[in-house]
Backbone atoms as SQL, in Angstrom:
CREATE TABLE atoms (id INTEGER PRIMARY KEY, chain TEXT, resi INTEGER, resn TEXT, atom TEXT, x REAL, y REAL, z REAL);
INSERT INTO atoms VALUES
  (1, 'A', 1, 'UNK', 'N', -2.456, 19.082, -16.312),
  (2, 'A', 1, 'UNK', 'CA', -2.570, 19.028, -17.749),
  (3, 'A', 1, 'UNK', 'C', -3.848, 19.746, -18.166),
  (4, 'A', 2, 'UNK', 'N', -3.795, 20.409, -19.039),
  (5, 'A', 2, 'UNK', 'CA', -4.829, 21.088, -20.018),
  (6, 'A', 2, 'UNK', 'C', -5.047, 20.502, -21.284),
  (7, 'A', 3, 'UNK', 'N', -6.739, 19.808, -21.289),
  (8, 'A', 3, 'UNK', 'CA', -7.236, 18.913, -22.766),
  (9, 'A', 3, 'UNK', 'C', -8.633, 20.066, -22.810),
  (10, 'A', 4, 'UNK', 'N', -8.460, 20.326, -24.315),
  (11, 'A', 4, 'UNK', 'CA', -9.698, 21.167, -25.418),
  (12, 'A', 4, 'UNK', 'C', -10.723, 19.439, -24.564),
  (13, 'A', 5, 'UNK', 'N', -12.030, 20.466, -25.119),
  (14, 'A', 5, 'UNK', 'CA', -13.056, 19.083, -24.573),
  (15, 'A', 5, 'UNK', 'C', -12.874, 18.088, -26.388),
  (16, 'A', 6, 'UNK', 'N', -12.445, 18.249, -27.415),
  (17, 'A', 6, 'UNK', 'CA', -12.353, 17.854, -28.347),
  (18, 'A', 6, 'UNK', 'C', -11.543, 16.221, -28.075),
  (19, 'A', 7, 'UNK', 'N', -10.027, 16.828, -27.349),
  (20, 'A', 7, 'UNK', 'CA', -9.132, 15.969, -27.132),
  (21, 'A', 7, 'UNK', 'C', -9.978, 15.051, -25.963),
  (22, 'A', 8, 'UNK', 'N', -10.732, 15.526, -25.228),
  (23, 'A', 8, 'UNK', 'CA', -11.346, 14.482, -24.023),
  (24, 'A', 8, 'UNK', 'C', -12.233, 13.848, -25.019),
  (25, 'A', 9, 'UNK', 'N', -13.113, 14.344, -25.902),
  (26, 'A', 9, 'UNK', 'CA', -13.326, 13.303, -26.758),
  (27, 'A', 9, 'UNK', 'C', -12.786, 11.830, -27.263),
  (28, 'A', 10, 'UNK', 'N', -11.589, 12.727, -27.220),
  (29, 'A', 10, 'UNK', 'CA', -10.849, 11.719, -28.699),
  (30, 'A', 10, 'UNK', 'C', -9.927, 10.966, -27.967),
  (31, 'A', 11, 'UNK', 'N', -9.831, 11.266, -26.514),
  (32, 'A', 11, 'UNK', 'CA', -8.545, 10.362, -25.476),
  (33, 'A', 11, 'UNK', 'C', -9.187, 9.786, -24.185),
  (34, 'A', 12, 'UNK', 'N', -10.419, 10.138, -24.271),
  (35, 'A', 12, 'UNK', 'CA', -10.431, 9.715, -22.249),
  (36, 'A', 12, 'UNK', 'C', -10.013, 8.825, -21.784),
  (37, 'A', 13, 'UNK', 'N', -9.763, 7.476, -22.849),
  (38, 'A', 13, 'UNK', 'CA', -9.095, 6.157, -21.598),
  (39, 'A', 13, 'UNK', 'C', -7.659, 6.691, -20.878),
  (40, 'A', 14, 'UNK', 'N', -7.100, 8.060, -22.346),
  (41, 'A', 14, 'UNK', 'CA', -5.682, 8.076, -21.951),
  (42, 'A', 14, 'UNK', 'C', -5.617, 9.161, -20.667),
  (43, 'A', 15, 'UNK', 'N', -6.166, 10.208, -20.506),
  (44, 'A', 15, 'UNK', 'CA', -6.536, 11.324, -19.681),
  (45, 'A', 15, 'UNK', 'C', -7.217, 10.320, -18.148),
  (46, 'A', 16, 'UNK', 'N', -7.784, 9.667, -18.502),
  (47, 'A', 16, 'UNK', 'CA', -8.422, 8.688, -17.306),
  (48, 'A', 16, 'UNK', 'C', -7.679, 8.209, -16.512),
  (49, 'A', 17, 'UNK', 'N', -6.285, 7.727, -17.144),
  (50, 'A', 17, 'UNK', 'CA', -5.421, 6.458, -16.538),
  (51, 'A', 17, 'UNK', 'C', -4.429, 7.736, -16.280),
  (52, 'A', 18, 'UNK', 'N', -4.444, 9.144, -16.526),
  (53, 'A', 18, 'UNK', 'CA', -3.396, 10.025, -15.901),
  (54, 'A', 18, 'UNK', 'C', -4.158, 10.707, -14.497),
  (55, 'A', 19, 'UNK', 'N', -5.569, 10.390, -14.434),
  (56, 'A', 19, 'UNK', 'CA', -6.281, 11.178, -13.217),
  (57, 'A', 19, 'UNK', 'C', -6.192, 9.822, -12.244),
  (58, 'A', 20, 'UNK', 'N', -6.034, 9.072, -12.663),
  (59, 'A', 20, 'UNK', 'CA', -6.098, 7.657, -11.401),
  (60, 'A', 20, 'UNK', 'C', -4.454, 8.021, -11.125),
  (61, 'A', 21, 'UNK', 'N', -3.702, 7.959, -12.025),
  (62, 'A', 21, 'UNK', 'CA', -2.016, 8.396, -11.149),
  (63, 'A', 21, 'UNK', 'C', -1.791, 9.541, -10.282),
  (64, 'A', 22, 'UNK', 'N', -3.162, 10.167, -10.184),
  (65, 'A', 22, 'UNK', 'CA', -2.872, 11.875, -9.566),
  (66, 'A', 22, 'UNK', 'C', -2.661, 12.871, -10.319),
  (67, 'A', 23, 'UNK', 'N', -2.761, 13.082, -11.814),
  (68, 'A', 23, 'UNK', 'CA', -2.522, 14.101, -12.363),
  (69, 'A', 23, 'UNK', 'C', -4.307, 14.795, -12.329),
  (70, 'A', 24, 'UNK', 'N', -3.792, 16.325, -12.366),
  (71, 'A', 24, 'UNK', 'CA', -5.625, 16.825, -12.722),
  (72, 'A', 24, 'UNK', 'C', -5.618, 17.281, -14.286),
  (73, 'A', 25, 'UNK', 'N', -6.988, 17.344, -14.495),
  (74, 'A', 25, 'UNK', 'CA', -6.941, 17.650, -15.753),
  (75, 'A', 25, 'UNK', 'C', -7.694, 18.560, -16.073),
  (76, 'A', 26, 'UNK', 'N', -7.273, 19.863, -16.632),
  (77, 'A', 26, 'UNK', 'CA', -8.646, 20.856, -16.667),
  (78, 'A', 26, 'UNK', 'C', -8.702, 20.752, -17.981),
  (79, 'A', 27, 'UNK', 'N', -9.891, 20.768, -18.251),
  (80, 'A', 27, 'UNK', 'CA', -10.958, 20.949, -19.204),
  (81, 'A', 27, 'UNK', 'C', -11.136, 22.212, -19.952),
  (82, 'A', 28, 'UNK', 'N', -10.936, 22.769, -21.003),
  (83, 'A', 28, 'UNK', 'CA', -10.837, 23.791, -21.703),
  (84, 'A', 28, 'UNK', 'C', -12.047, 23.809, -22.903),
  (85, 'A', 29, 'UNK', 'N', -13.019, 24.823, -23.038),
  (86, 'A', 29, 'UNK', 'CA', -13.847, 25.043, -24.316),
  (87, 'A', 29, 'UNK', 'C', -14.053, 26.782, -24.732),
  (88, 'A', 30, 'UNK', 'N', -13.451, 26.756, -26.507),
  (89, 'A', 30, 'UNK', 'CA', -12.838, 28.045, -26.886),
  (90, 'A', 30, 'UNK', 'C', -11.839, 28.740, -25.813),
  (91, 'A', 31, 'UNK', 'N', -11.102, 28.246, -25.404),
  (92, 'A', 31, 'UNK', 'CA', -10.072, 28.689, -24.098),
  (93, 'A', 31, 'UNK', 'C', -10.972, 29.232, -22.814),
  (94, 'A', 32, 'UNK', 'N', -11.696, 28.772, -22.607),
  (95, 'A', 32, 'UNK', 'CA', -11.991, 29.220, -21.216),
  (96, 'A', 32, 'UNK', 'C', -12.275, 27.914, -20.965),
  (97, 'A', 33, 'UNK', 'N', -11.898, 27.850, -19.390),
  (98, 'A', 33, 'UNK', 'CA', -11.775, 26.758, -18.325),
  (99, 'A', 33, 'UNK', 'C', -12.945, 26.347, -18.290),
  (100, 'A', 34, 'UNK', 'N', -13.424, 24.758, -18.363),
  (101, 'A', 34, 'UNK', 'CA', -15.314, 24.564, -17.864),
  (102, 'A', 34, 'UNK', 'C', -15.366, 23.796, -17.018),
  (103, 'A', 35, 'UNK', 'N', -13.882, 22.639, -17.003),
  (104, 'A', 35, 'UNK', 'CA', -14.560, 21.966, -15.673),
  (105, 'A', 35, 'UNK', 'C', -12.947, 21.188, -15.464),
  (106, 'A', 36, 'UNK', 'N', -12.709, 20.397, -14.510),
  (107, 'A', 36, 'UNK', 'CA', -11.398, 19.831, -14.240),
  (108, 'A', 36, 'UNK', 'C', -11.478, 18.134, -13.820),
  (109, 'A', 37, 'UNK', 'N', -10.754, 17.535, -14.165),
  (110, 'A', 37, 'UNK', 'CA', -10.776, 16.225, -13.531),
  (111, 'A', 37, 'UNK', 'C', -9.851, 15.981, -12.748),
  (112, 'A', 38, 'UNK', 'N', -9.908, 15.312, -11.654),
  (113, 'A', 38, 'UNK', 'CA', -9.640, 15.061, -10.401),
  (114, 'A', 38, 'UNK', 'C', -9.877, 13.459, -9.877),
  (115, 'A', 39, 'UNK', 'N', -8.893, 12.817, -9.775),
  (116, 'A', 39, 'UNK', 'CA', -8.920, 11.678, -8.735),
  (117, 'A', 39, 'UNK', 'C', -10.004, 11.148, -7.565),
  (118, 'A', 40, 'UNK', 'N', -10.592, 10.181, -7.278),
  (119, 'A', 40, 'UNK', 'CA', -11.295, 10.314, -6.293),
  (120, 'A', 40, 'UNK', 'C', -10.487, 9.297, -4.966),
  (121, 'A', 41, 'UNK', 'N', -10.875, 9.996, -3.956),
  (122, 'A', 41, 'UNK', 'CA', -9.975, 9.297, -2.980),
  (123, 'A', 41, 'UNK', 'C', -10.347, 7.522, -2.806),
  (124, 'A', 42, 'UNK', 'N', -9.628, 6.998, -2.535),
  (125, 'A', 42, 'UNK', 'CA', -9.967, 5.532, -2.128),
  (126, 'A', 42, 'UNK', 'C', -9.990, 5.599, -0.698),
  (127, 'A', 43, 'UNK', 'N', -11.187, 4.391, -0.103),
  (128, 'A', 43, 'UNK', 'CA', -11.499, 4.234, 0.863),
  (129, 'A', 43, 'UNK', 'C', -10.533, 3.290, 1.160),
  (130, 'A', 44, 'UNK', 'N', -10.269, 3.842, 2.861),
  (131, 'A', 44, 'UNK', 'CA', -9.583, 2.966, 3.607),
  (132, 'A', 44, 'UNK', 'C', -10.132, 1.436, 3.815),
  (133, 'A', 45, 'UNK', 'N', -9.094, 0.279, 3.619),
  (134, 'A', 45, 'UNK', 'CA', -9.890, -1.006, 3.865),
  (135, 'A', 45, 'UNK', 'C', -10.175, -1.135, 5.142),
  (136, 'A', 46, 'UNK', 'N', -10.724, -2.346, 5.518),
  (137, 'A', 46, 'UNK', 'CA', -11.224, -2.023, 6.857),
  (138, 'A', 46, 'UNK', 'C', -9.957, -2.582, 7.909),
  (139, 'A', 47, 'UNK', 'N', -8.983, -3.408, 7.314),
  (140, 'A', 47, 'UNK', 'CA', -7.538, -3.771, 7.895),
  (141, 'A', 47, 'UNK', 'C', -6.968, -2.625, 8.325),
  (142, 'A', 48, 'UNK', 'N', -6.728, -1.437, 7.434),
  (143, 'A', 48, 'UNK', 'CA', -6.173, -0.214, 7.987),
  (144, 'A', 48, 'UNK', 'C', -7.191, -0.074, 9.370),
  (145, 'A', 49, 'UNK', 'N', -8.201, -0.145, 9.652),
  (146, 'A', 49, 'UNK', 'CA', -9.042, 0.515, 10.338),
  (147, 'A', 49, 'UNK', 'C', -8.746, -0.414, 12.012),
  (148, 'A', 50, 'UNK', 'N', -8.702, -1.700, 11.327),
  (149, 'A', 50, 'UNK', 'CA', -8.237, -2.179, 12.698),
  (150, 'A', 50, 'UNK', 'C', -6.778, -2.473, 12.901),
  (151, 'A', 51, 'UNK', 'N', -5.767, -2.141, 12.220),
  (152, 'A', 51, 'UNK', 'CA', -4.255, -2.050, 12.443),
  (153, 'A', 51, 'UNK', 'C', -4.417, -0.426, 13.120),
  (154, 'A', 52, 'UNK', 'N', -4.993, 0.633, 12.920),
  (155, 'A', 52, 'UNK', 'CA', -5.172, 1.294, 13.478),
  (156, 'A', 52, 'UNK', 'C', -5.877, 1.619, 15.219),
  (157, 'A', 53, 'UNK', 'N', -6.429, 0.967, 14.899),
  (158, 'A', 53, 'UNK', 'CA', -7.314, 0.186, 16.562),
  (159, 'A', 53, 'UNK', 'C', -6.128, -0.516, 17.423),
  (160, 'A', 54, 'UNK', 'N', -5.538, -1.515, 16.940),
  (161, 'A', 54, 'UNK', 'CA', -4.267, -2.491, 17.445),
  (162, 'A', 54, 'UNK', 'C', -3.232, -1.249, 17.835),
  (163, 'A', 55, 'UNK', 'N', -3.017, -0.101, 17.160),
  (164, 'A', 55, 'UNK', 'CA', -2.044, 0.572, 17.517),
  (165, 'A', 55, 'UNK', 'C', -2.411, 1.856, 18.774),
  (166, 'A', 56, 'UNK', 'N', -3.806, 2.388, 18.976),
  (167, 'A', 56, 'UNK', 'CA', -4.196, 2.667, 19.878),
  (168, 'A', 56, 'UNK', 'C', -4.097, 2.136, 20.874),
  (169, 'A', 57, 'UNK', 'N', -4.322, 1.059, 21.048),
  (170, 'A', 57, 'UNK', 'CA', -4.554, 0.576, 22.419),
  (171, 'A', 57, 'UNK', 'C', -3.389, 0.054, 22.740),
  (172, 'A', 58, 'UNK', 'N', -2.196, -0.103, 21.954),
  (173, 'A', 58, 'UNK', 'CA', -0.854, -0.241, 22.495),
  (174, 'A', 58, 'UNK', 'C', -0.439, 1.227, 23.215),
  (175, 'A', 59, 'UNK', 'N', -0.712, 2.399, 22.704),
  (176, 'A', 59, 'UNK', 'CA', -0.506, 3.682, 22.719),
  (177, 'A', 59, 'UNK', 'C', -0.817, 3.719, 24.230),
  (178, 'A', 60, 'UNK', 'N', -2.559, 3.213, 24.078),
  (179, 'A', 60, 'UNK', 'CA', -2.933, 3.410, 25.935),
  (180, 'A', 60, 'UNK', 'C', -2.890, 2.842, 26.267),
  (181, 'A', 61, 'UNK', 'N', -2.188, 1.653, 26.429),
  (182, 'A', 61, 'UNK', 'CA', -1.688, 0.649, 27.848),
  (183, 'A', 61, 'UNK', 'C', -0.334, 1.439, 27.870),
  (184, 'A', 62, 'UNK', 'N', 0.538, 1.684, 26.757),
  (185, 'A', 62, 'UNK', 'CA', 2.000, 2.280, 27.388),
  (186, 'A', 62, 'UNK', 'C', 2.076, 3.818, 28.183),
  (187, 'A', 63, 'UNK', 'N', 0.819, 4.355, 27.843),
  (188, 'A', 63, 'UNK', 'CA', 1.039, 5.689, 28.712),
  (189, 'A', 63, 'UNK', 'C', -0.039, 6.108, 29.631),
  (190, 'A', 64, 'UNK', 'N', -0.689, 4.196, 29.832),
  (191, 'A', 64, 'UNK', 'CA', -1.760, 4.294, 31.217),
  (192, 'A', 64, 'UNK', 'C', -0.818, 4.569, 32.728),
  (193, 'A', 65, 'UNK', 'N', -1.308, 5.778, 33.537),
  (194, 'A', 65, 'UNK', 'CA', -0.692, 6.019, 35.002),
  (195, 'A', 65, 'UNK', 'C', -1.789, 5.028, 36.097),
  (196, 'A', 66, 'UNK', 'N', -2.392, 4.369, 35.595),
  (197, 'A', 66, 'UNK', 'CA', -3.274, 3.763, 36.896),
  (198, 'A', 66, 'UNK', 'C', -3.993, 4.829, 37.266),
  (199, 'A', 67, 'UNK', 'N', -4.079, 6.045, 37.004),
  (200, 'A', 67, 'UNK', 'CA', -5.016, 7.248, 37.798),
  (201, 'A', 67, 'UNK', 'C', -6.396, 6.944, 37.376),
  (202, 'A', 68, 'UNK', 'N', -7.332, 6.635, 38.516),
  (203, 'A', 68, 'UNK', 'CA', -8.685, 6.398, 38.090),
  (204, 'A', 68, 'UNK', 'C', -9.354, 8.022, 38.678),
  (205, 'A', 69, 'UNK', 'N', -10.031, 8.765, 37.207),
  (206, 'A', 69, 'UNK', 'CA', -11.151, 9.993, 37.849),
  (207, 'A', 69, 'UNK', 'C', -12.393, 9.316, 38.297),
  (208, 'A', 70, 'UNK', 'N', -13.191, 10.132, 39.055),
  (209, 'A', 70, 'UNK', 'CA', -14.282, 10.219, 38.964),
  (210, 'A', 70, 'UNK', 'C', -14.950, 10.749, 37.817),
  (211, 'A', 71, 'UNK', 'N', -16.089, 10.541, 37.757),
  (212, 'A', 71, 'UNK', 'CA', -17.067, 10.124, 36.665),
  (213, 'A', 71, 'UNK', 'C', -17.887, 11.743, 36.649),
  (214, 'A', 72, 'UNK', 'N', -18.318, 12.585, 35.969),
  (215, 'A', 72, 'UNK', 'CA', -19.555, 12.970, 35.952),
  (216, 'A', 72, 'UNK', 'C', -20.670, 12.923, 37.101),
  (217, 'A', 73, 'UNK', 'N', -20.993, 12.191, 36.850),
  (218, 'A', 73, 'UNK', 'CA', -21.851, 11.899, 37.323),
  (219, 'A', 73, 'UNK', 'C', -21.939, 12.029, 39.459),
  (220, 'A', 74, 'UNK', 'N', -20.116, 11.243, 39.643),
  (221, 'A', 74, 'UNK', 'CA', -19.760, 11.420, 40.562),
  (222, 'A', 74, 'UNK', 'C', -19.827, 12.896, 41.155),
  (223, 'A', 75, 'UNK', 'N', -19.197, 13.336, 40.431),
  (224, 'A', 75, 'UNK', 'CA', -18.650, 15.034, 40.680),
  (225, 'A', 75, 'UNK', 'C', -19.965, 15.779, 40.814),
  (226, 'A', 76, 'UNK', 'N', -21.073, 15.661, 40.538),
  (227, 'A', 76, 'UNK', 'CA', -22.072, 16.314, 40.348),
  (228, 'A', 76, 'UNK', 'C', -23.280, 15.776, 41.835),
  (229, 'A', 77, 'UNK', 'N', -23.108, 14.310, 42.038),
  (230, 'A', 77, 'UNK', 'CA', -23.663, 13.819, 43.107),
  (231, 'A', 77, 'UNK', 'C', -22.660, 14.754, 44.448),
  (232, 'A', 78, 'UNK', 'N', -21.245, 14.712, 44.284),
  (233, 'A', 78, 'UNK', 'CA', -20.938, 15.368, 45.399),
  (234, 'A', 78, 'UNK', 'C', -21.177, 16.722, 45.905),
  (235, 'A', 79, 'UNK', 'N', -21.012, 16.987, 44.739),
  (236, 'A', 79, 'UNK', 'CA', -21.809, 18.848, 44.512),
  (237, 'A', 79, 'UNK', 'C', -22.906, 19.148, 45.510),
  (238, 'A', 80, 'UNK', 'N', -23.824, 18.185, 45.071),
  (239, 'A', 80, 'UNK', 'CA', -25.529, 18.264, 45.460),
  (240, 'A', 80, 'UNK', 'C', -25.026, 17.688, 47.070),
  (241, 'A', 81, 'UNK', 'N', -24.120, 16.979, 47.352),
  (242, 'A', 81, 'UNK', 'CA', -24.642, 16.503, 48.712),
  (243, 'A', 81, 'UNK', 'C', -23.691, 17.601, 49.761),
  (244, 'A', 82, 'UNK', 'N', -22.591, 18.226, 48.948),
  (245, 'A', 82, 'UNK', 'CA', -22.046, 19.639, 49.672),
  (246, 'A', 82, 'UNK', 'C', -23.206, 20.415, 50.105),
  (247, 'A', 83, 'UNK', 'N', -23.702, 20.794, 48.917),
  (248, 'A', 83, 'UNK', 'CA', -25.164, 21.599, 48.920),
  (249, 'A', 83, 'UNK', 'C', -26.128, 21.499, 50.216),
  (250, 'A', 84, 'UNK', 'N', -26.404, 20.347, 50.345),
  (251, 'A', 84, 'UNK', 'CA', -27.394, 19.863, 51.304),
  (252, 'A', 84, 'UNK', 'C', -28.374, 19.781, 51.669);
C-alpha cells in the first residue's frame, strides 16, 4: 500500500494494524518515495527453542551408528608419536 505522509497523519492506528498483518506501507511526500513501513519480526518463544532441542536429539539417537572418532587431539598425539 501507498499513504501521502498526510494520510499517515490522519490514519496510523489504521496503516499500523495493516503492517502487524504483513502488509508494507510506503510512504510518499509530493510523490516521491521517503520511507516504508514494515513489520517487525517476532521473537521465537523460548518453547519453540526447546521443542526444537527435543526434536534434535530424537534426530541423533535415530541416526546414531555407534561409530566412536577419535578426537583432535588424538589424531595429532599420534602424528607426533609416528614422528618420533
Amino acid at each position: 500500500m501507498t499513504a501521502t505522509v498526510e494520510q499517515i497523519r490522519s490514519d496510523l492506528p489504521r496503516l499500523i494494524e495493516l503492517v502487524q498483518r504483513g502488509e508494507e506501507v510506503v510512504i510518499t511526500m509530493k510523490g516521491q518515495v521517503v520511507a516504508k513501513l514494515t513489520g517487525v519480526p517476532q521473537a521465537k518463544s523460548p518453547s519453540d527453542r526447546r521443542t526444537w532441542l527435543t526434536k534434535l536429539a530424537r534426530l541423533r539417537s535415530s541416526t546414531a551408528t555407534g561409530k566412536v572418532t577419535p578426537t583432535t587431539e588424538e589424531i595429532l598425539g599420534d602424528l607426533r608419536g609416528e614422528r618420533g
